[in-house]
N, C-alpha and C positions, 0 to 999 in steps of 0.2 A: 090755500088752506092753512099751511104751518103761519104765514105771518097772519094772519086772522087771529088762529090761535094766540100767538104769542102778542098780538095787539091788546084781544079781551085780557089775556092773561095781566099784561100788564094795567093796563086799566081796573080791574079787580085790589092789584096790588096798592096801585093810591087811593082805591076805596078804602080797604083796611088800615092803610096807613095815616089815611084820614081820621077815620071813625076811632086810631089810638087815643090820641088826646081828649074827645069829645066822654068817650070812656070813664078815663083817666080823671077828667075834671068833676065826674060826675059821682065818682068814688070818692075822690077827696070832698066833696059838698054833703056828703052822705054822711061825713065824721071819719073816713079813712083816711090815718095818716099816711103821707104820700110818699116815704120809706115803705110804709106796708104794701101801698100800690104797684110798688114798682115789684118788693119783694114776692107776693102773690102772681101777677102776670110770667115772671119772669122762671120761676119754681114751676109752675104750672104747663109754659109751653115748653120749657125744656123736659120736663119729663114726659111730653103729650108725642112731641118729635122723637124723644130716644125710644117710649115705647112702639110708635109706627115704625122706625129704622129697623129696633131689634123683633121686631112679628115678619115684616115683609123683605127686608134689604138689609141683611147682616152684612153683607160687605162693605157698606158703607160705614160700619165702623173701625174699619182698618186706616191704621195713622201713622205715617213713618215719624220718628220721636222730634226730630228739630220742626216738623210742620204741628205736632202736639204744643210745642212750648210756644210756636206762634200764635197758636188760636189761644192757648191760655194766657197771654200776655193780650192781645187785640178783645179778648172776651174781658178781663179783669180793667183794661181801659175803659171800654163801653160801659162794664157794670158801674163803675164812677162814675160816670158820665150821668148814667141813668138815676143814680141818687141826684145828683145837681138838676134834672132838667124834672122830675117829678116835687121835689121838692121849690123848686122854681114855677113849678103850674098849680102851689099854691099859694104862689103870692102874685100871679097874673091872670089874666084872661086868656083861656084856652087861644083864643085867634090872635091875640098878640105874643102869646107866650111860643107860639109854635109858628109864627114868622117870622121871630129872632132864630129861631132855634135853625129856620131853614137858609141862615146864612152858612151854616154848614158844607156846602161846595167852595165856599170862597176859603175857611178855613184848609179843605183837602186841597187845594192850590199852594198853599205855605208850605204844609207838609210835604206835598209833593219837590216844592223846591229845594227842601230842608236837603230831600232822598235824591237828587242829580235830577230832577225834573223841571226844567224851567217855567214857570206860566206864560201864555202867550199875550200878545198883546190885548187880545178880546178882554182874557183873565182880567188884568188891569184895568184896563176899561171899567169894566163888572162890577171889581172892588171900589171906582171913584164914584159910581152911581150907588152902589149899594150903600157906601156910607151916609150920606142923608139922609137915607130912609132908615136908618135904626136910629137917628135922632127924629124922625116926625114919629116915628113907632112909639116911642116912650113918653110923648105928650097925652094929656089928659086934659077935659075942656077945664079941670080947676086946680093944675098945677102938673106935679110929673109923676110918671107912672114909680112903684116901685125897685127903684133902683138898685137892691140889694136883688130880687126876683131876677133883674133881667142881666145884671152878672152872672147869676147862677146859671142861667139858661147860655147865654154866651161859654159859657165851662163848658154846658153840656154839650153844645153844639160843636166846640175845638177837639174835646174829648172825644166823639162821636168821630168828627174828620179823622182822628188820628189812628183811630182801629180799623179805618178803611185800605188807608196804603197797605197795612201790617198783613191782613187778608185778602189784600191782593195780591201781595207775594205767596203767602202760602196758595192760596186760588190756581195761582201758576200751575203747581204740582197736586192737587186732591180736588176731589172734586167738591161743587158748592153742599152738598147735603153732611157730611165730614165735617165741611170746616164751619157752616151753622151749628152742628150739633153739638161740640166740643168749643165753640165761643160762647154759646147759652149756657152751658155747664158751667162753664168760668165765671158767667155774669151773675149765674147762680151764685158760687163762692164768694162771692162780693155781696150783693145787696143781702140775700139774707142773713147772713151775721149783724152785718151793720143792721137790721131791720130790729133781730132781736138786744143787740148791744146798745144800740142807742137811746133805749128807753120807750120809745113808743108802741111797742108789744105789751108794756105799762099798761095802756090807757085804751083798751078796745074800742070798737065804735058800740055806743048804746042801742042802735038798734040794725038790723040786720040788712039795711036800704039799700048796703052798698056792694053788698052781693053778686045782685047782676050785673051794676055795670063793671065791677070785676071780674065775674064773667063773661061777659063781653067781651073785654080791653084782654084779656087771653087769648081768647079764640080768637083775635082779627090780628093779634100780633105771631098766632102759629099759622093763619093763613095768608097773612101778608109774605111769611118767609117763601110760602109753597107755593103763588102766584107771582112771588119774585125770578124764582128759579123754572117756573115754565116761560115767562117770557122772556128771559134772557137764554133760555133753550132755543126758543122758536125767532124771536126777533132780534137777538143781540142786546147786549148792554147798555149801548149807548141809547140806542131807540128808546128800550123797558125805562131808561133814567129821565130820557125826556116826558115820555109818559107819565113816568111817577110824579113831576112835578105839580102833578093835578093835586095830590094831596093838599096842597095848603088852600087850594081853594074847597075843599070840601071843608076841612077843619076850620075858616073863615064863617061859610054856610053855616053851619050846623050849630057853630056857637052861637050865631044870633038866633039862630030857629030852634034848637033846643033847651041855651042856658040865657037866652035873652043880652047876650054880650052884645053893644054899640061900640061902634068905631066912629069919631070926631073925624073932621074934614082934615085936619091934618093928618089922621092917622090911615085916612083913606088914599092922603098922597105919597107917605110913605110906602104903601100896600103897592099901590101901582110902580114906586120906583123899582120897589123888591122886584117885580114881578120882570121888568124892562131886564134889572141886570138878571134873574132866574131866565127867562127864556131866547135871553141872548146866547144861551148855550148851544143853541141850536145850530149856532157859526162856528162852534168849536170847530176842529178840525182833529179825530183822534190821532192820538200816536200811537205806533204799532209795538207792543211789548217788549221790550228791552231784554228781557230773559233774566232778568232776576241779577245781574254779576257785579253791580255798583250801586251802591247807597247805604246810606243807616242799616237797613233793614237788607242787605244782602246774604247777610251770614241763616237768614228763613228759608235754606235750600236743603235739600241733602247734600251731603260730601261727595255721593256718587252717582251717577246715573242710578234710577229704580226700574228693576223689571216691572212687568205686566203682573199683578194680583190680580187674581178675583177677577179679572174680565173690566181692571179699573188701569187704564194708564196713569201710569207717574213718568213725571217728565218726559211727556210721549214725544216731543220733536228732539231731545235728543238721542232718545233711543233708537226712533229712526233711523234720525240720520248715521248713527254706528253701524245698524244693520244696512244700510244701503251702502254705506262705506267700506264693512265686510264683504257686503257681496261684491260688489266692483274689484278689492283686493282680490276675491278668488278669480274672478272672470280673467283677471288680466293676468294673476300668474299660471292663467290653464293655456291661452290664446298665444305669452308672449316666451313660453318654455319649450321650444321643440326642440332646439336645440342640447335643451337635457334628456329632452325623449331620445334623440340620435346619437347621445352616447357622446355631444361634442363638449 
């Protein structure tokens, strides 16, 4: 029953994560600028998420201060990120623009090694197949796709990799609804400034069309988060990640059957390489958590063990292990002290 659960769950979540871009594309063809897109979804689910946290689950907004500055630093990368890759899905094809985009894993491999993490041999592998296929990707049958577009998206998709390590260390210590909620906020402080700074808050959309599928492109990005976190409850991580992989195939779909987007026979052998190195993931072999004490990103701990709040552990294995370690100190100076009992 729980991995069922966290199976659909996960499954749900590359529905939504699909259906972002499809959204997304459909806003911007509406006359929304795609600073505004990103700006609207992003304003909208963070404030959608903090007001269910603070109505139902206040303790979830409890943040010890060094795991505060990490979400604020991994949110303020992503919200970069998110101006490049929205701005970048107007100058491509929803299905090619979010193929490049989902080189993304390969990108968290660099980072990862950047942080004491080696990639493995598969990794590599991964990297040498996926390279062709972001050059059959950017072909067009009457010349080449735009190139300044699929930079921007390659940005976003680096920028994207690089908030993941950063949340995974805090991840360590708070739990996933926390460290969602205070990196949307960050993402917030990011696009919407620049939404209104940049001038495109200028130039509204003339007519009101693109409304819903900004509606939309909200609600499937706050429930993307909340079917990410039941399946990585119920099935684990790694599972929910392979699962998720399905998104690029719905966002594929959906752009030919709802914006009419064609993909060229090269660009269909590209698709397939994507897809060889994407589910070769399945051979990965995970590593077991490091605990946070070496890399870039090591100093995203507390300085000391955290107690139990709220019914919420922080840094629950090594608190354990202290109280298991206290207890055994007393065990043994009660078992190995008689001789102070007898006075010797």
């Amino acid at each position: 029953m729980q991995r069922t659960r966290g199976i659909n769950a996960a499954l749900l979540s590359a529905l939504f994560l699909g259906l972002a871009p499809i959204f997304g594309k459909q806003a911007i063809n509406a006359g929304m600028a795609g600073l505004g897109v990103v700006a609207f979804r992003t304003f909208f689910a963070a404030f959608l998420l903090f007001l269910i946290i603070l109505i139902f689950q206040r303790r979830y907004l409890y943040i010890y201060p060094v795991g505060l500055i990490g979400c604020l630093l991994a949110g303020a990368i992503n919200g970069i990120g998110s101006l490049f890759y929205y701005t970048a899905l107007g100058r491509l094809d929803a299905g090619v623009g979010h193929m490049l985009y989902s080189f993304y894993p390969l990108f968290v491999a660099f980072w990862l090694f950047l942080d004491h993490e080696r990639p493995s041999r598969l990794t590599l592998i991964r990297l040498i197949v996926a390279l062709p296929a972001v050059f059959l990707l950017v072909q067009v049958g009457n010349g080449t796709i735009d190139l300044l577009g699929v930079g921007f998206m390659l940005v976003a998709a680096a920028l994207y990799a690089l908030h993941l390590p950063i949340n995974q260390r805090v991840l360590y210590e708070i739990p996933a609804q926390t460290v969602t909620l205070y990196t949307l906020i960050a993402m917030t402080a990011i696009v919407v400034p620049a939404y209104f700074f940049s001038g495109a808050s200028a130039s509204p959309p003339a007519t009101l069309n693109f409304l819903w599928p900004a509606i939309g492109l909200t609600v499937v990005t706050f429930l993307s988060r909340i079917t990410l976190f039941l399946g990585i409850k119920n099935l684990g991580s790694i599972q929910t990640a392979l699962l998720g992989l399905g998104e690029l195939l719905i966002t594929v779909f959906l752009a030919q059957l709802w914006l009419g987007e064609k993909l060229s026979a090269a660009q269909w052998l590209g698709a397939a390489l994507l897809g060889v190195s994407i589910f070769l993931v399945a051979w990965e072999k995970p590593k077991p958590p490091s605990g946070g004490r070496s890399g870039w990103f090591s100093w995203l701990r507390p300085a000391v063990s955290l107690p139990i709040r709220g019914g919420l552990p922080y840094h629950k294995d090594e608190v354990l292990e202290q109280l298991a370690g206290e207890a055994t100190a007393q065990e043994a100076d009660f078992v190995a002290s008689p001789s102070e009992l007898n006075g010797d």
